[in-house]
N, C-alpha and C positions, 0 to 999 in steps of 0.2 A: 504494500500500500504506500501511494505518494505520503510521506507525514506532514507536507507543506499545502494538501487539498482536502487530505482528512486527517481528522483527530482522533483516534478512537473510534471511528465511523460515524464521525461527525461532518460532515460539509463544512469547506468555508469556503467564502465565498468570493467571485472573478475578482472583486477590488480589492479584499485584501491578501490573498495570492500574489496579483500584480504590484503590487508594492512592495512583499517581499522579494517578488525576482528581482524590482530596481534599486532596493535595499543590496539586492548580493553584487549588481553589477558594479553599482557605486562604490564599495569595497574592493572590489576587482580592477576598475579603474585607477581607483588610490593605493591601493598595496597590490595588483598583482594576483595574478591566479597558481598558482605551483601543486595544484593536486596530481598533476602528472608527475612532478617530480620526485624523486627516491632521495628520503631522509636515512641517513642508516645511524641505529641508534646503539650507546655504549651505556656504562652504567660505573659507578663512581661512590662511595659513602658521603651522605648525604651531611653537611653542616651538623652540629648538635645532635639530631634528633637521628641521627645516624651511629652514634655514640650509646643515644639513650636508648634503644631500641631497633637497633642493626637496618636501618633504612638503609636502600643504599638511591643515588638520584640518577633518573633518565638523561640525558646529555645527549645531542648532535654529536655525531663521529662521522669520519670519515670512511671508518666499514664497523661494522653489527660486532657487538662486544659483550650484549646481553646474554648471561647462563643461563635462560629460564630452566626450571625441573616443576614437577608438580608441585609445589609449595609455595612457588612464586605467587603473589599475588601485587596488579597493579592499584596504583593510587591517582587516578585523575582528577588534578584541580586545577585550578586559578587563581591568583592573586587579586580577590575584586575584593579591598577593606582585610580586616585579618579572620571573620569568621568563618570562610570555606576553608582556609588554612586551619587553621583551628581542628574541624573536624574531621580533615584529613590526617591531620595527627593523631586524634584521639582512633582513627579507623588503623592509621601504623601500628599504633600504641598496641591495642587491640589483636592487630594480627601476627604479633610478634610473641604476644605472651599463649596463643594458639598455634603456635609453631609454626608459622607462613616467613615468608621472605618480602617483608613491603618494599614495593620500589614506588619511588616517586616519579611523578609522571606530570609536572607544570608546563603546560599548554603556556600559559603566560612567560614563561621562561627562553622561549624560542623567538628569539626575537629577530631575529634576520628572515623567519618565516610569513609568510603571509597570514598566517593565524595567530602568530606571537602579536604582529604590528595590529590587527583588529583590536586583539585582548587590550592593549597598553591604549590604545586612543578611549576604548571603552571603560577601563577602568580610569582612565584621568575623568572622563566625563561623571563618572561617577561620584568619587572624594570631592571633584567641585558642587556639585550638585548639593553635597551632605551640607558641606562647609557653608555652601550657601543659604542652606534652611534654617539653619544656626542663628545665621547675623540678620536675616532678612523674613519677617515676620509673614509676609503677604506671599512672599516665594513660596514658602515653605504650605501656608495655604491654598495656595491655590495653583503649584505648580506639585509641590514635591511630595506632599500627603496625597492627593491624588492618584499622581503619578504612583506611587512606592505599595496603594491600596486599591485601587481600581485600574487603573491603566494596566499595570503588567499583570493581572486577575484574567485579564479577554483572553479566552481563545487565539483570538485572532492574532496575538502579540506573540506567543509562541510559533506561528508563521515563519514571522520575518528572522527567528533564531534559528530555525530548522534549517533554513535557505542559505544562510550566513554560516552556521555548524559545515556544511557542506563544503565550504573552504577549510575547515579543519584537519580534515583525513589525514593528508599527505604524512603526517609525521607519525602515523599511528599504522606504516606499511610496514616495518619491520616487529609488530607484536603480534604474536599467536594468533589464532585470532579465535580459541576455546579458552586464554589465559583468565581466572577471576579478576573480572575488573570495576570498582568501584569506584565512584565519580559523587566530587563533594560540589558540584557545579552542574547545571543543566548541559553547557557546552562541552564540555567533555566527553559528556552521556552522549548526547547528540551525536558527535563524533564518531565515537567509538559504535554505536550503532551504523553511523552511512558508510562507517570501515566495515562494516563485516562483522565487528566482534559477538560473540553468542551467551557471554556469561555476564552481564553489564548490572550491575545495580547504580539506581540514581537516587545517590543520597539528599533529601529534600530537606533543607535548610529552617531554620521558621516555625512558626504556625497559625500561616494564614495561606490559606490555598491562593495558589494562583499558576495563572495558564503558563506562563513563565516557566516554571518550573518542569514542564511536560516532556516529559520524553520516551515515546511509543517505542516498544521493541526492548528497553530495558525494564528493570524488576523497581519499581519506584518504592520507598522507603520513607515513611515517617515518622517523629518521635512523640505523635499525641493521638489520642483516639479520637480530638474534634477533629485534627487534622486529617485524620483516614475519613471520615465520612466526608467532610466534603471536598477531598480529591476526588473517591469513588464518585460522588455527586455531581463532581465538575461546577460546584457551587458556584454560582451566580457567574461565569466565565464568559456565558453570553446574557445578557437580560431583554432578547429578543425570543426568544424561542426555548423549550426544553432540551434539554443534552441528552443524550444515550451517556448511561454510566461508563465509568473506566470496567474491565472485566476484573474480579474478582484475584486472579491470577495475578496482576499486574500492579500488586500495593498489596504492604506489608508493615503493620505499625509495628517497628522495633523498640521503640522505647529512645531514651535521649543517647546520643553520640557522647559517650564519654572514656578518655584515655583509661585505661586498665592499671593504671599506679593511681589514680585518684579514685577508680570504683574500691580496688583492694583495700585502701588505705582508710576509708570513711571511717571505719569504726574507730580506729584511734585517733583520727583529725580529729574529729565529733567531741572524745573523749577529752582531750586537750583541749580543746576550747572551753568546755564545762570547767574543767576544773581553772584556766587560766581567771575565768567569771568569777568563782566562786573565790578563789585566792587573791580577787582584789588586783589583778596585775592588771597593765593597763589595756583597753580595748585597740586589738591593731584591726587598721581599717586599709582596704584595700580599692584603688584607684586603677582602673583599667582604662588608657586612651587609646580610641580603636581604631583601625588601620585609615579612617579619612581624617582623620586629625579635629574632626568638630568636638564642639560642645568646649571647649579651651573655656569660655563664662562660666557653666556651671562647676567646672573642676575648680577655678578659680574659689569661689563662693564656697565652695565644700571646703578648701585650706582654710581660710580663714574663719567659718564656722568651726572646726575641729583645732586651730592653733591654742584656744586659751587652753581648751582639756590638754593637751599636748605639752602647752607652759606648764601643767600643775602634773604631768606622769600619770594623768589618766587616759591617752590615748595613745598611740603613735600610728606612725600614718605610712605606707608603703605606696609609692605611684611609680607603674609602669608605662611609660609614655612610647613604648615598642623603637619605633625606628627614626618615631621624629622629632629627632633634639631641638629643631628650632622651635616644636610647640610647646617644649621644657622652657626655652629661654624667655617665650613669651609670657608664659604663668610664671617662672622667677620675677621676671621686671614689674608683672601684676600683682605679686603679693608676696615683695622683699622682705614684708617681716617673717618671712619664715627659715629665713638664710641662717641664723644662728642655730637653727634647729637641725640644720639639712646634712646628707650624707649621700653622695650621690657615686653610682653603683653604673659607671659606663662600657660598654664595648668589652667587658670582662665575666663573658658567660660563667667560668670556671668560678667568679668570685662569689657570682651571683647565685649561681649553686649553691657552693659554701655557708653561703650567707641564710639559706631557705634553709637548708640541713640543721646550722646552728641554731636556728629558733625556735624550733620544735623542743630545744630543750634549753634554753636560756631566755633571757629575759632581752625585749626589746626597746627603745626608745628614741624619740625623736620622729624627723622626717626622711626615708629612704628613698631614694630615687633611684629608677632601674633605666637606662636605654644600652639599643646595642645596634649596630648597624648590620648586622646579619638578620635577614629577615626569618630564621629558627629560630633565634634566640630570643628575636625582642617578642614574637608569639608564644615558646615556648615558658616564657620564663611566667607570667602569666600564672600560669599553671602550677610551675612549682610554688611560687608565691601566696595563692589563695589557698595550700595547704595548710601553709601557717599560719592564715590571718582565720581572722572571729568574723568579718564583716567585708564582703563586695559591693563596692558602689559601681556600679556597670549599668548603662540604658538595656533594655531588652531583646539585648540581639542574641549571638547562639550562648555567650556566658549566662544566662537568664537559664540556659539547663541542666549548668554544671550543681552539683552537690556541695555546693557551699554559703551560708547565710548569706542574702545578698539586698542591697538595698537599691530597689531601680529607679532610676531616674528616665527625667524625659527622653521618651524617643526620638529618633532620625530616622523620620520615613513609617509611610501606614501600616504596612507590614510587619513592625514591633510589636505591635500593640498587645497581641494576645500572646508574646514570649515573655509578658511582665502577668498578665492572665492567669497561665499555665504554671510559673512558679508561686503568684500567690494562692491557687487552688490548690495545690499538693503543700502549700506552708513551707518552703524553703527560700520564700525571699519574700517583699514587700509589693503594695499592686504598685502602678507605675506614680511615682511623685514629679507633677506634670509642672511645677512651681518650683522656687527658689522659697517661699516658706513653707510650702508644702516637705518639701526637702530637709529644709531646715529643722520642721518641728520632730521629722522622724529620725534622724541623725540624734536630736536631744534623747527622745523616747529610746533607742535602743543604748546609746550611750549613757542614760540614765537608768537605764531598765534591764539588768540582766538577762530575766528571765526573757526576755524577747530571744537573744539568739540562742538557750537552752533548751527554748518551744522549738523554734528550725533545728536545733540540730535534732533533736527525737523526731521531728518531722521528717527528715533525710534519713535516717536509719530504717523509719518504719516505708519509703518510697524503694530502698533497696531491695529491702525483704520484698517486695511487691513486683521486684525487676523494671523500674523507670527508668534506673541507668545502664543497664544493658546493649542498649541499640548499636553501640561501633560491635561487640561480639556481633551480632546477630547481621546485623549488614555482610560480615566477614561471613557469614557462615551460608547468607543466601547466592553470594558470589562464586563462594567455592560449591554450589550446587543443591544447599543441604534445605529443603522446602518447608520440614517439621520442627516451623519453630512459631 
């Protein structure tokens, strides 16, 4: 079946078909058509996370270097913000402690390719877009909530990605093409389907359906049970007409994508936390800035609501600002009084390690700051970091799934909305704080209030036992072929 004239055996229709053909040419005009052309692909140990869990990364060669054996298993993503990143590690994470071989496989990474050059114009457009919803109140209404909750929702919007995926292949001629392959990005999925390949899962990001996310001929994947009904539903994607359902076959609620050293480890995070509560020490809060660099105001406002506790040893404060030191520089010059407090933790993974490991059993204080200009590191660290801390301040993107008390602030983009939803109906974080005193008064409350992240954390222990954070195992497990789960 065409996937760019039907959906699931859904019709779409002459006009929007033909937009997406002139969508693909206009790409093709700009970057270049090279699906004929032979990528031959080698393989390499991946940064950090090749360390931490035997990744090794996909690389352009000049002839095929790849060992695949049956344990191999692929990792298809892209670098759009740090969240598909993100889940493509906790899906490594995952298939590593199931005995697989993950290889990395960034689409975004190829850049002299014609599908590398798409990814990079797309994802600039993207972080500006965030950035701009941020500072620009009216954008943000009327172009970027929209756009981020109904616009990429249609049907029809998945078209023009099918069309556009089409220019992906080329780099995907030198892999098996029965290898497990799991895709933390719709385009990848895409991809990997118009290559040929036959074992595909499409890891769906979110939880809020949308046509965006579609990709027919792979095993689609979601971490919430609203989320399965209304992909199966194909809810509200056209608000013309009734959809024929997704089949049954083709969607699979796994549960949240989580790295397999934060699922193992809950019970003693949990436990540490508790007792850090209970013994008076101080609350560490943890700051996540996410790969478009917005929201730099409300982190702002968050320092300085948290500095006085911080002055008196009742709080400390850890911020990972990932890759982009100049939005460090800008929140220093915004809120210098925190300079005498500060400790700052650069471009020294190994340190930063160290430093995550040490806290689990000593005592904290001050302001940390974490960047690294590797992009594993300034993602990964993230992770090890919210081990240690009692409290995540994060808007509701895929951190909003992780197992750790979390307190959300406002979102960037429509499509948030129900990842602050879904963690405060399971009780492991807060509903979405849409305000700077909204924000404010619950920063006091949990800082004032122990028993708040005492409730999350027995909230997280009892979503374990239940399997919510399962989903990277089970993603692995429907790639490598296994149906009964």
């Amino acid at each position: 079946m065409n996937c760019s004239k039907f959906v699931f055996e859904n019709a779409i229709s002459r006009k929007a078909y033909r937009k997406a053909v002139k969508t693909k040419a206009k790409f093709i005009k700009k970057f270049g058509d090279d699906t004929n052309k032979v990528y031959h692909l080698a393989a390499e140990e991946a940064p950090v996370v090749g360390k931490a869990f035997g990744v090794k990364n996909i690389v352009i060669s000049g002839r095929s270097g790849c060992d695949f054996n049956d344990k191999s298993l692929i990792i298809g993503n892209i670098r759009m913000g740090f969240g598909h990143y993100r889940i493509s590690m906790a899906i490594a994470s995952a298939a590593h402690s199931m005995g697989y071989e993950p290889y990395w496989f960034d689409l975004h990474s190829f850049k002299d390719t014609t599908c590398g050059k798409i990814i990079e114009q797309q994802n600039e457009l993207y972080s500006m877009g965030s950035r701009l919803s941020q500072k620009f109140f009216l954008f943000n209404k009327l172009v970027w909530e929209p756009l981020n909750s109904e616009g990429f929702r249609k049907l029809s919007y998945n078209v023009g990605d099918q069309k556009t995926s089409e220019l992906m292949t080329a780099v995907f001629r030198d892999l098996p093409k029965d290898i497990p392959f799991v895709a933390t990005h719709v385009w990848p999925s895409q991809a990997a389907v118009h290559a040929g390949l036959k074992n595909v899962v499409n890891a769906i990001p979110d939880n809020w359906p949308m046509g965006l996310h579609l990709s027919e001929g792979a095993i689609h994947t979601v971490q919430t049970p609203s989320s399965y009904l209304g992909y199966r539903a194909l809810r509200g994607m056209d608000k013309k007409r009734p959809l024929k359902p997704m089949p049954k076959e083709a969607i699979v609620c796994t549960g949240h994508y989580i790295d397999h050293e934060i699922v193992s480890n809950i019970e003693t995070d949990c436990a540490e936390r508790v007792n850090r509560i209970r013994n008076g020490q101080p609350i560490r809060w943890l700051m996540s800035v996410g790969g478009a660099g917005a929201q730099k105001e409300i982190f702002a406002a968050v320092i300085r609501k948290l500095l006085p506790s911080i002055k008196k040893g009742k709080a400390s404060l850890f911020i990972n600002v990932g890759d982009h030191e100049k939005v460090w520089e800008q929140l220093v010059r915004a809120v210098p009084q925190m300079k005498p407090f500060l400790h700052e933790h650069f471009n020294n993974y190994k340190e930063t390690a160290g430093f995550c490991e040490k806290a689990h059993s000593c005592g904290v204080r001050g302001i940390h700051a974490f960047c690294h200009s590797d992009i594993f590191a300034a993602v990964y660290s993230t992770n090890l970091l919210m081990r240690c801390s009692d409290v995540l301040i994060t808007k509701p993107s895929e951190l909003a799934f992780y197992p750790v008390p979390k307190l959300m602030i406002k979102r960037v983009g429509g499509h948030e909305a129900w990842g602050a939803i879904r963690s405060a109906e399971i009780g492991d974080g807060t509903y979405e704080c849409t305000t700077s005193t909204e924000t404010a008064a619950m920063i006091d409350m949990i800082q004032n209030g122990g028993d708040i992240i005492e409730k999350m954390c027995a909230n997280i222990l009892t979503a374990k036992k239940a399997g919510i954070y399962d989903g990277a195992y089970k993603a692995v497990e429907l790639a490598a072929g296994k149906r009964n789960i």
